[in-house]
C-alpha positions in Angstrom: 47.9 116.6 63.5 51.1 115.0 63.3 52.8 117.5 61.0 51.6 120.1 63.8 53.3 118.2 66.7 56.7 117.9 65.1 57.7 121.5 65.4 56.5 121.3 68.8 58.4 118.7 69.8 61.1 120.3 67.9 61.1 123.5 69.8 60.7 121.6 73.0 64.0 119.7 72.6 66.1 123.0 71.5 64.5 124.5 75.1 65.4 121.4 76.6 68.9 121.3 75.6 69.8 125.3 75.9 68.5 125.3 78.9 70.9 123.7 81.2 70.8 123.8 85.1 72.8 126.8 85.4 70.2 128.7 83.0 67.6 127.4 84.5 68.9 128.7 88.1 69.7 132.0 86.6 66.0 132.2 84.4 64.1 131.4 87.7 65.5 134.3 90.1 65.1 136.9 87.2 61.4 136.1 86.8 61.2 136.0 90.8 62.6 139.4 91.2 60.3 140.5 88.4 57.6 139.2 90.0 58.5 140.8 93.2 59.1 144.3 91.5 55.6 144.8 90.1 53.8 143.7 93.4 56.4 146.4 94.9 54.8 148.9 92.1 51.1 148.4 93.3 49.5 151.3 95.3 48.5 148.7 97.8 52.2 147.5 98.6 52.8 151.1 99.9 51.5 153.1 103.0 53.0 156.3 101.9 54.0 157.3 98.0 54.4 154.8 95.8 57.6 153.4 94.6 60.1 154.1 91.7 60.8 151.2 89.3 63.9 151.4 90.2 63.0 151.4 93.8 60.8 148.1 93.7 63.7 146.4 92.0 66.2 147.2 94.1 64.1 146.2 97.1 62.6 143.2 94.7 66.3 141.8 94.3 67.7 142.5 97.7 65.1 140.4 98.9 65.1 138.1 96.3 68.7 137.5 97.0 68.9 137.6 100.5 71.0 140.5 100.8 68.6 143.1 103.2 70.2 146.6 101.7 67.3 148.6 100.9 66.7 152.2 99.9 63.2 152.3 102.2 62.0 151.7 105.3 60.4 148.5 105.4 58.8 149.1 108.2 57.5 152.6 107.5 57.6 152.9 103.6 55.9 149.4 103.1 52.3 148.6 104.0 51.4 145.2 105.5 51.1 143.7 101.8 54.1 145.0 100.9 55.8 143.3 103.8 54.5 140.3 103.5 55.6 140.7 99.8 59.1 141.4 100.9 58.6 138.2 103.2 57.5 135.6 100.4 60.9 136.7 98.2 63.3 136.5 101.1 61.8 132.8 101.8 61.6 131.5 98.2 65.1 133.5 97.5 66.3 131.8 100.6 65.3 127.9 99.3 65.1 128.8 95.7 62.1 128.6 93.2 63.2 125.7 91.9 63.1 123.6 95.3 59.3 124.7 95.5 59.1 123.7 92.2 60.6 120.3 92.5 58.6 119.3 96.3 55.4 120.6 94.6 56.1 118.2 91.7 56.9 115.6 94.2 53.7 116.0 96.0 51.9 115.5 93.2 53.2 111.8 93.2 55.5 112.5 89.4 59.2 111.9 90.0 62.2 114.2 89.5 63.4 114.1 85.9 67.1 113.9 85.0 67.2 118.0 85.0 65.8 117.9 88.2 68.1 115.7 89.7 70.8 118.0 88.4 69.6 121.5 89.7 69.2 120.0 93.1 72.8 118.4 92.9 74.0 121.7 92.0 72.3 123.5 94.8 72.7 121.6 97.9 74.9 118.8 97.4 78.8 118.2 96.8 78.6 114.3 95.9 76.2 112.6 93.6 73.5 110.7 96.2 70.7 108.4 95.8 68.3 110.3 98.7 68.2 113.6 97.3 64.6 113.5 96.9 64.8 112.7 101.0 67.1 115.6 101.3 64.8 117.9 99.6 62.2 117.2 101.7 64.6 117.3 104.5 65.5 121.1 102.9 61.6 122.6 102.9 60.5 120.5 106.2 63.8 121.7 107.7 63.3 125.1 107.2 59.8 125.6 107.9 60.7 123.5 111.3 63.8 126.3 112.4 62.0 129.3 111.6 58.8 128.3 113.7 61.0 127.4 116.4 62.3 131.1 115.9 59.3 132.5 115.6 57.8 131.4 118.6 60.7 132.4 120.8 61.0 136.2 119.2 57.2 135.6 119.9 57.4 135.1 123.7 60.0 138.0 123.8 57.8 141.0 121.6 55.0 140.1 122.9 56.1 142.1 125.9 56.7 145.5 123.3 53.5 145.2 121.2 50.5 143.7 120.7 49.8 139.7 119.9 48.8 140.6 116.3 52.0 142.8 115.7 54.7 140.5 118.2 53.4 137.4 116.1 53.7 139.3 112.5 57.3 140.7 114.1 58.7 137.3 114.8 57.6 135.6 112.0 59.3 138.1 109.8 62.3 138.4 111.7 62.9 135.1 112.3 62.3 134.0 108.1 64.7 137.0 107.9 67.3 135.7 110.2 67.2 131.9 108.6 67.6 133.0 105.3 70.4 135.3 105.9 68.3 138.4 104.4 68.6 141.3 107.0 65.3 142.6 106.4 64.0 144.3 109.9 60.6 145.9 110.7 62.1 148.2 112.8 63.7 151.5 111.7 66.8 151.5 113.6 67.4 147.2 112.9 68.1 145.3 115.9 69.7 148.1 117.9 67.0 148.4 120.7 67.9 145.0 121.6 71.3 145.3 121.5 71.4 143.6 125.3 68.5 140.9 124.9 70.0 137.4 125.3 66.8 136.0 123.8 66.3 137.7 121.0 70.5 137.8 120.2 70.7 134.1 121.0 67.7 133.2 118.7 68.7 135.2 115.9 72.1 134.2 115.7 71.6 131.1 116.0 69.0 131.0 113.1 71.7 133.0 111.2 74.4 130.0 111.8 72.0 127.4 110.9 70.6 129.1 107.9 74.6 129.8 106.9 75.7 126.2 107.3 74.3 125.0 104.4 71.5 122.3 103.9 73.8 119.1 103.4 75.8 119.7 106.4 72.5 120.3 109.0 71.3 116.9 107.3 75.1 115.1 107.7 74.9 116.2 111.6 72.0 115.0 112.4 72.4 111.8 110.8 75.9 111.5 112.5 73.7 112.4 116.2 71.4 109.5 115.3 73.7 107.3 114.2 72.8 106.7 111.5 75.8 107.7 109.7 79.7 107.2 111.4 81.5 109.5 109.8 80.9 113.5 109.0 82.3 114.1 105.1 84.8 116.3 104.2 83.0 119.1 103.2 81.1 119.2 106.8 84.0 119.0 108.4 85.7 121.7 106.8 82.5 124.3 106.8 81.9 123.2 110.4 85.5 123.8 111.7 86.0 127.5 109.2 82.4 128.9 110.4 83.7 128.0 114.3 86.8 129.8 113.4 85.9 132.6 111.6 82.9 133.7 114.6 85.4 133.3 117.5 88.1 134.8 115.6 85.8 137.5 114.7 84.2 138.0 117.7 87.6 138.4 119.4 88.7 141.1 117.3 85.5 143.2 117.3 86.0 143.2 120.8 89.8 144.0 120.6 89.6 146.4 118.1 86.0 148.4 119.8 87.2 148.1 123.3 87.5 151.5 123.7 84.7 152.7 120.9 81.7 151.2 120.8 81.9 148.9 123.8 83.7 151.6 125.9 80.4 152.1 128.0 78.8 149.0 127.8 78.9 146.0 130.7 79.9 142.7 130.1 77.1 140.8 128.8 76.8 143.6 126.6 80.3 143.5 125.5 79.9 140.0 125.0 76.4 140.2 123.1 77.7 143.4 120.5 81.0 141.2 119.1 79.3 137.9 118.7 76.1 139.2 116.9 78.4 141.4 115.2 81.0 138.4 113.8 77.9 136.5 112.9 76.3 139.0 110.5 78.4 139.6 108.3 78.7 136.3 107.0 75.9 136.9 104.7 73.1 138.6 106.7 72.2 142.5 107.4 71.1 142.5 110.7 72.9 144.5 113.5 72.9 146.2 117.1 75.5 148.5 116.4 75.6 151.5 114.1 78.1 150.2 111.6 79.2 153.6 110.5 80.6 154.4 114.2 83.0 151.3 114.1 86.3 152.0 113.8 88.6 151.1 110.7 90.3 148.1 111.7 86.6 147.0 112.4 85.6 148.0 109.3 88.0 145.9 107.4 87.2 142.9 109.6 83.7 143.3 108.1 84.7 143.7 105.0 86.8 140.3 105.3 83.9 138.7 106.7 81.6 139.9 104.1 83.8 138.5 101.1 84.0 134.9 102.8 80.2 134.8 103.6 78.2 131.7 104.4 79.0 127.9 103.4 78.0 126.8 100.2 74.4 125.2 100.0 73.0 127.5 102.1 70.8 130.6 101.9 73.7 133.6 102.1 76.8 134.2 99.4 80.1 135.0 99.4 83.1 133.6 98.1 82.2 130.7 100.8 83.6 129.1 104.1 85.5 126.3 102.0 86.1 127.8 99.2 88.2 130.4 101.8 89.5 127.8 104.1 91.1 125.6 100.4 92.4 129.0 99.7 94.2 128.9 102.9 95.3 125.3 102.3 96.4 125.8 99.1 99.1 128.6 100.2 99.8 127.0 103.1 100.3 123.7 101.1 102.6 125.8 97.8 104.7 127.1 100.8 105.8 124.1 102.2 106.4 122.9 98.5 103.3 120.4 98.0 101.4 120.7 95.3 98.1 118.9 96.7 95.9 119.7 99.0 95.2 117.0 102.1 93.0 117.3 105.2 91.8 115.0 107.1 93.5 112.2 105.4 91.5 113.3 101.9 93.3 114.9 99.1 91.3 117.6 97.3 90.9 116.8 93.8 93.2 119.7 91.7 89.4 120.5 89.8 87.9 121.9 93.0 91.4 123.7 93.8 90.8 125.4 90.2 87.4 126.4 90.4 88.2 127.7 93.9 90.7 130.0 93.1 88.6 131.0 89.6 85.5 131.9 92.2 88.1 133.9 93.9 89.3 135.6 91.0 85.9 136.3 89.5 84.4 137.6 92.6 87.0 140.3 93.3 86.6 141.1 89.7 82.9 141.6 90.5 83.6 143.8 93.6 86.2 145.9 91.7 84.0 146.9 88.5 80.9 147.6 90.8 82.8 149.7 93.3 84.5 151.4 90.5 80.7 152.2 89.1 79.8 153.1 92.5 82.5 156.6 92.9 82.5 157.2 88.9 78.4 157.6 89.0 78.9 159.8 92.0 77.6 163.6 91.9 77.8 166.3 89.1 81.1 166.0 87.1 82.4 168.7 89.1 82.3 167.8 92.1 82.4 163.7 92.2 86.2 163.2 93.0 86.5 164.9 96.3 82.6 163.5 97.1 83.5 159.8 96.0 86.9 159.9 97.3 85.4 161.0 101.1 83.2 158.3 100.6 85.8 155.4 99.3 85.3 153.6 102.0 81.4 153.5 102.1 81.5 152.7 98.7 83.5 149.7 98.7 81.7 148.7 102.0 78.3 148.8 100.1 79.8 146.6 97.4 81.3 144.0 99.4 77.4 143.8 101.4 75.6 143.7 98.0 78.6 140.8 96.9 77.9 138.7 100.0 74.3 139.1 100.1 74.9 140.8 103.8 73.1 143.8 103.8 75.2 145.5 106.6 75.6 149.5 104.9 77.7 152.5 106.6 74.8 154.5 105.9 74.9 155.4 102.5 72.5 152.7 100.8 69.8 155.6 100.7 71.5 158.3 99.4 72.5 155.8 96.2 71.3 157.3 92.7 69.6 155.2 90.1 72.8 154.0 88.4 74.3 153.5 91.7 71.2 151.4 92.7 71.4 149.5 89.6 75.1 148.4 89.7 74.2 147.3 93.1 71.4 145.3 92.3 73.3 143.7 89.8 75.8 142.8 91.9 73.6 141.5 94.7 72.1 139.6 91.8 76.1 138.1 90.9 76.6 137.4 94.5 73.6 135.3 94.6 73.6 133.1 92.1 77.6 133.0 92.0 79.9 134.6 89.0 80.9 131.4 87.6 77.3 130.5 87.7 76.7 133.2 85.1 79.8 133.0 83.1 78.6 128.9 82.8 75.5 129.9 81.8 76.9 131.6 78.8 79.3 129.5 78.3 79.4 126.7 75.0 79.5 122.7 76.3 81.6 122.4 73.6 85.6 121.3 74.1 88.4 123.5 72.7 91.0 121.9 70.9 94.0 121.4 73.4 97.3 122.4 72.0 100.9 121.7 73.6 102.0 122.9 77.0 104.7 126.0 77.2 106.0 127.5 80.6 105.1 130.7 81.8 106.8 132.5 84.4 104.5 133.7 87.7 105.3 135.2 91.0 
């Protein structure tokens, strides 16, 4: 018996040891997406013909990665089981299998091993803390709390447009949507029918913003409301200060640069509703009011902008992140007037975060560039692919930056994608979920290099 269990034990050690956090984070969205894509493939998940593989994956990982692009009509394509398929990824994409995995583990009364402890530091945290199970449960209690509150205000609003059964199924979706940044609509057309509604623009945004913050920081402010905590950290401070900047900044230039386009014939409030839901958006999530392929280019490059910052880290969207842009910021602001450290708010950023900061930068560029450059290369026939992809440069890039950010915004073109288009896409959404440096870590020996003398190289 004993000569049986060594080998076991054996094996179970290896797995132990290979599989680091990173893996581990990687392993469990693959398996969800999986998952996802053969429920997709059932007959029952569909009202009209069934899907492609490639289809169901796409959908499968969009969802699963909070992104909302999708090559069918959700609300048309999908029966109800398929929706509510599409609804489960979108919420355990949103929080991650591995919280579910760790609260379930916790209900059960058996407490978080040392991995554990190290896959929720990585996810939601930026310092080591003793409460992280509290946070956890803060994390799942949190979020089921938010999106009922949602829920039940999109709720009092569609009940007016459909009936109870469908207004409740609407805002429940919508509002799990909104929190977790994914995009995902019922309706054909997206949001654009309530392009005017303060209710339903007021509650989705600001499920959007709170979904975007990131987990720590919600938990930070509401300690520092109770008082139970005097001081807001860094990290808050900065994600807090960058996400107000970047949606009044953003909403200022929407409406400066579609003044005479979009919102040439629309009052006020309208005005007013259009460039706020639209700077909110594209920080991570594919909602909108507007049809995006009518916006003009300046617009279009504010997007795009928006896209590759994305939501704060921590949180349920992607992108390069809120402080990983507003370091970036620092940093050259910082070189220019000759420092070489970064300090704010009386704290100087250690030079290991300023590394991997501008590495995430680097890497996710890369990302966008090799994808994109996929995108107009598998375009068309030979023949006719360089004038096609070239009039569609723009669309193409567009679409990679919204599968990078896990926005889901699209200029139209999303379903007119073939199958290698749909598949660098879904790899990308895939990348922009679970980060590039993620990945490469994942792949990556824990082993030290040797470290050989310093030489000067010239840069700039």
């Amino acid at each position: 018996m004993n000569g049986m269990l060594k080998p076991a034990l054996a094996l179970r050690r290896i797995i132990a040891r290979k599989l680091t956090p990173a893996r581990s984070f990687i392993i469990s969205f693959l398996l969800v997406i999986l998952t996802g894509t053969a429920l997709l493939l059932l007959p029952i998940s569909t009202d009209r013909k069934s899907l492609s593989f490639v289809d169901a994956l796409f959908t499968s990982a969009s969802a699963v990665c909070v992104t909302g692009l999708t090559v069918v009509d959700i609300g048309r394509d999908l029966s109800l089981s398929g929706q509510i398929v599409t609804l489960l990824l979108f919420q355990i994409g949103g929080l991650g299998i591995i919280t579910f995995s760790l609260v379930f583990f916790g209900m059960m009364g058996r407490s978080l091993s040392f991995r554990g402890r190290e896959l929720l530091q990585s996810s939601f945290l930026h310092t080591p803390r003793r409460d992280f199970f509290r946070i956890l449960r803060f994390v799942v209690a949190g979020t089921f709390a938010i999106e009922s509150v949602g829920a039940l205000l999109l709720f009092a609003r569609f009940i007016v447009d459909f009936s109870p059964g469908k207004a409740f199924f609407q805002a429940i979706y919508h509002a799990v949507s909104a929190f977790n940044n994914c995009g995902y609509s019922l309706f054909s057309n997206n949001l654009v029918n309530y392009r005017d509604d303060w209710m339903v623009n007021t509650v989705i945004v600001v499920l959007i913003v709170l979904g975007g913050l990131g987990f720590i920081v919600i938990y930070e402010v509401l300690n520092r409301w109770r008082g139970q905590k005097k001081n807001l950290s860094l990290h808050a401070k900065m994600v807090l200060i960058t996400t107000a900047a970047l949606i009044i900044g953003g909403a200022l230039l929407f409406y400066f640069f579609e003044t005479d386009n979009i919102l040439k014939n629309m009052g006020s409030p309208g005005r007013f509703l259009v460039s706020v839901f639209q700077s909110v958006t594209p920080r991570t999530c594919g909602f909108n009011t507007v049809d995006i392929a009518s916006l003009t280019n300046s617009t279009i490059l504010l997007l795009m902008i928006l896209m590759f910052i994305g939501a704060s880290p921590g949180s349920t969207g992607g992108g390069i992140k809120t402080s990983s842009f507003a370091l970036l910021m620092l940093m050259i602001f910082n070189r220019v007037r000759g420092r070489d450290s970064v300090t704010i708010f009386n704290r100087t950023v250690p030079a290991e975060i300023l590394g991997r900061t501008i590495a995430i930068v680097m890497a996710s560029a890369i990302s966008v560039l090799v994808i994109a450059s996929v995108l107009l290369l598998a375009h068309g026939a030979p023949g006719e692919h360089v004038q096609a992809s070239r009039h569609l440069f723009v669309e193409y890039v567009f679409e990679t930056l919204s599968a990078f950010g896990t926005v889901g915004l699209s200029m139209n073109v999303t379903s007119t994608l073939n199958d290698i288009q749909k598949l660098a896409i879904t790899l990308l959404m895939f990348i922009g979920r679970v980060g590039p440096l993620t990945l490469a870590f994942a792949w990556s020996s824990s082993k030290r290099g040797l470290v050989y003398a310093e030489e000067a190289v010239m840069v700039g």
